[in-house]
C-alpha positions as CSV (number, residue, x, y, z in Angstrom):
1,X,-38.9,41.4,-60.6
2,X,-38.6,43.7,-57.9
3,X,-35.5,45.2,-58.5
4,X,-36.5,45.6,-62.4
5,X,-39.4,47.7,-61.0
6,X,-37.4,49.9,-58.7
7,X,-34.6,50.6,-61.6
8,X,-37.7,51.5,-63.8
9,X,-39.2,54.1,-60.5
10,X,-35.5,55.1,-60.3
11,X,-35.0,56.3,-64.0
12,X,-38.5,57.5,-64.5
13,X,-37.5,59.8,-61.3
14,X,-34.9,60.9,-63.1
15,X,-36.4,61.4,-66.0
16,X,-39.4,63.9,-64.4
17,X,-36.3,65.5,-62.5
18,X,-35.2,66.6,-66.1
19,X,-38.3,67.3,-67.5
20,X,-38.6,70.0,-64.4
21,X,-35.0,71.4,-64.4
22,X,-35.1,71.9,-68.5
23,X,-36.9,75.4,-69.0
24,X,-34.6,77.0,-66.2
25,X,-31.6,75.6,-67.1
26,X,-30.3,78.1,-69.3
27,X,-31.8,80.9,-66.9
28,X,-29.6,79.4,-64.2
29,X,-26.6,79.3,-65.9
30,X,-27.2,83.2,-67.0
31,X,-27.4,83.7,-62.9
32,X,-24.6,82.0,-62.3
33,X,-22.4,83.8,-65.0
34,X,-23.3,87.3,-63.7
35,X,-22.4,86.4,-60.2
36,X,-18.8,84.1,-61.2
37,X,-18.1,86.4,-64.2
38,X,-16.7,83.0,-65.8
39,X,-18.2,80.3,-67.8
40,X,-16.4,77.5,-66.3
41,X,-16.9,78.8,-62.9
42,X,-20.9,79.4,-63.9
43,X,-21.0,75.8,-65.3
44,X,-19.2,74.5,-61.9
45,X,-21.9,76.4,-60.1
46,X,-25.1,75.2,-61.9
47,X,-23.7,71.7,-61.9
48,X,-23.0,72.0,-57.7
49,X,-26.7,73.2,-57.2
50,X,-28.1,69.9,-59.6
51,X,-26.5,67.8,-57.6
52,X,-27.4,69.6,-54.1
53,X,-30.9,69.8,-55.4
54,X,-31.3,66.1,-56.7
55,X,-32.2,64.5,-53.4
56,X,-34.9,67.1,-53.1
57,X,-36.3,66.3,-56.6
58,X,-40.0,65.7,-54.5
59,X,-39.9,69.0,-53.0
60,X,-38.7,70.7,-56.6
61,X,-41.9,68.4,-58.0
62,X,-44.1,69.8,-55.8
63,X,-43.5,73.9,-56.6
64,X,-45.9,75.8,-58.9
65,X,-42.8,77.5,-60.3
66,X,-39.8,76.3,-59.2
67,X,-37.9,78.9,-60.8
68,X,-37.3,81.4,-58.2
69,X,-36.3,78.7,-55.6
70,X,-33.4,77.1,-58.0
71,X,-32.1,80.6,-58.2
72,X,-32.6,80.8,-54.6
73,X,-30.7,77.9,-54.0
74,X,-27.8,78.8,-57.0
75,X,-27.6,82.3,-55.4
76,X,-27.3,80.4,-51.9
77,X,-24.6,78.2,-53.2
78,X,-22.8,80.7,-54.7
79,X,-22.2,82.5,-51.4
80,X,-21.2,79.7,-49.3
81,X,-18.7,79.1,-52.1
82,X,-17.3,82.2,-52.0
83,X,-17.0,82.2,-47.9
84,X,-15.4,78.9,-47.9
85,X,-13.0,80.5,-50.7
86,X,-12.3,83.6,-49.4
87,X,-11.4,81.4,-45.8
88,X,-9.0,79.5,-47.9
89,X,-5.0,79.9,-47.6
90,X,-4.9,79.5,-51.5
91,X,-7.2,82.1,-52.1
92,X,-5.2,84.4,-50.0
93,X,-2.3,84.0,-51.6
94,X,-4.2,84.1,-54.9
95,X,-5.3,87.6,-53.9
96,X,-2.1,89.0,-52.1
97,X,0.4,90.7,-54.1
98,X,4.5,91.6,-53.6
99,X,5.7,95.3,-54.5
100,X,5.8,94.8,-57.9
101,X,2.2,94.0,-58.2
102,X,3.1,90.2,-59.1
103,X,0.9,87.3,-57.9
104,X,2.5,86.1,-54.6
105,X,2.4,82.5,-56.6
106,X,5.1,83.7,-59.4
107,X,7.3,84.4,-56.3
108,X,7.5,81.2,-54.8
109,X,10.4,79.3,-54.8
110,X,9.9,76.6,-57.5
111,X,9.7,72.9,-56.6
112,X,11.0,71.1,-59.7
113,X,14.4,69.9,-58.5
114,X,17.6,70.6,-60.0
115,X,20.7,68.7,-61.2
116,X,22.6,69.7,-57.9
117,X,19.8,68.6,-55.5
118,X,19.2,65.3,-57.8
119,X,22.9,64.6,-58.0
120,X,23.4,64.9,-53.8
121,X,19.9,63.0,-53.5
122,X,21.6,59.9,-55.8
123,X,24.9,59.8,-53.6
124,X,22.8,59.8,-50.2
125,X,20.7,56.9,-51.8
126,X,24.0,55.1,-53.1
127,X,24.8,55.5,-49.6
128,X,22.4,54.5,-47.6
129,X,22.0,51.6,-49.7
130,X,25.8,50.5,-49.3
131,X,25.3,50.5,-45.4
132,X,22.3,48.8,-45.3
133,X,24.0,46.1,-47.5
134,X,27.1,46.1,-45.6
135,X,24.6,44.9,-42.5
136,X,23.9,41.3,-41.3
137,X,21.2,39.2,-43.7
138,X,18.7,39.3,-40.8
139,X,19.2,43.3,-40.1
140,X,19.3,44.1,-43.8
141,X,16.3,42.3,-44.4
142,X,14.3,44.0,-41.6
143,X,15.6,47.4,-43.2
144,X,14.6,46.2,-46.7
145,X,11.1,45.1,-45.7
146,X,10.7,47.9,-43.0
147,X,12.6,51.2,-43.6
148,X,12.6,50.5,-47.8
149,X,9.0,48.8,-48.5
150,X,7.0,50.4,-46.4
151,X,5.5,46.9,-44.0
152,X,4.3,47.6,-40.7
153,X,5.8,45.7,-37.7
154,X,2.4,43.9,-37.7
155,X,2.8,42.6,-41.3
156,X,6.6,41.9,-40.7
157,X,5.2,39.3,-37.6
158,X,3.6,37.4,-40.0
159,X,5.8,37.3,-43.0
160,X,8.9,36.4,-41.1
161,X,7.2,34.4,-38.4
162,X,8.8,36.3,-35.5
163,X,7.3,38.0,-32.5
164,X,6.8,41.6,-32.7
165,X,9.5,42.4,-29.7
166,X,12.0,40.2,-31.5
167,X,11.7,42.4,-34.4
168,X,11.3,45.8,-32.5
169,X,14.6,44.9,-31.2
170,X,16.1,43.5,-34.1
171,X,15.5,46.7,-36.2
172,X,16.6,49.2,-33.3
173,X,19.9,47.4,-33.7
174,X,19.9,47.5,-37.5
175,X,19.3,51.2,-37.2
176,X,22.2,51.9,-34.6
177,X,24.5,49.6,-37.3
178,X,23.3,52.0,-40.1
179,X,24.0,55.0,-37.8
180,X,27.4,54.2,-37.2
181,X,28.3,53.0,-40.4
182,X,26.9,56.2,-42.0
183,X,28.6,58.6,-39.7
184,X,31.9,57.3,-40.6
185,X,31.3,57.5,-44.4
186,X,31.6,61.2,-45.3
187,X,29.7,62.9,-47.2
């Protein structure tokens, strides 16, 4: 019974926190267009103060007019946004330009790979999988579950039952193997 009375205080809170913010609202979201100059970013603005004013929904119940402190409060977010952004490496290249007057960003080299680097990347993994198959069972399957998968030496102690040294030194050898193999393949 009491948690049915504490969800019922909880959304009654929430409903008075409502009934408070509703007249200013709109007012805040006028404020917060005139400083952003953006809708989305005046929307992103008014939604970062409800949520930084929520917890203090006893203080906001409390004001005669709670008006000017919201806008204190947006105005005061807004700022401290725009230090953190303008402290930002993405914001300065945002803002920088090249001699042509081009966003720094356009000049970047782009990311997406192409055939060239997707065909070498296939024959290094073609590779590197022949040599690791060309190892013992015991190395290949410390390679697999290591190098490949992604387990820790402390999970590879207790899937394969072996002591962690055992497999320390077991997978420096499988790694010397895989050098040597690899270095007399060519590429």
């Amino acid at each position: 019974m009491e948690k049915v009375i504490s969800l019922i205080q909880y959304f009654s809170q929430t409903s008075d926190f409502e009934k408070i913010l509703h007249p200013y609202i709109l007012k805040l979201h006028r404020v917060a267009f005139r400083l952003c100059g953006s809708v989305s970013d005046a929307e992103d603005l008014v939604q970062d103060v409800l949520v930084k004013v929520y917890p203090k929904r006893q203080t906001l119940a409390s004001l005669e007019n709670p008006g000017p402190w919201l806008v204190k409060v947006l105005y005061r977010t807004f700022i401290d946004q725009r230090r953190r952004m303008s402290r930002s490496p993405l914001h300065l290249l945002l803002n920088s330009h090249d001699e042509e007057n081009n966003p720094v960003l356009d000049s970047l080299p782009c990311s997406n790979r192409g055939p060239e680097e997707i065909s070498e990347n296939n024959q290094v993994r073609e590779k590197l999988m022949r040599a690791i198959n060309s190892l013992n069972l015991d190395q290949k399957h410390l390679c697999i579950l290591h190098d490949v998968e992604g387990y820790t030496l402390n999970e590879l102690e207790e899937i394969l039952n072996t002591p962690i040294g055992t497999l320390k030194s077991r997978l420096h050898r499988a790694r010397a193997s895989l050098r040597k193999i690899l270095q007399h393949e060519t590429f």
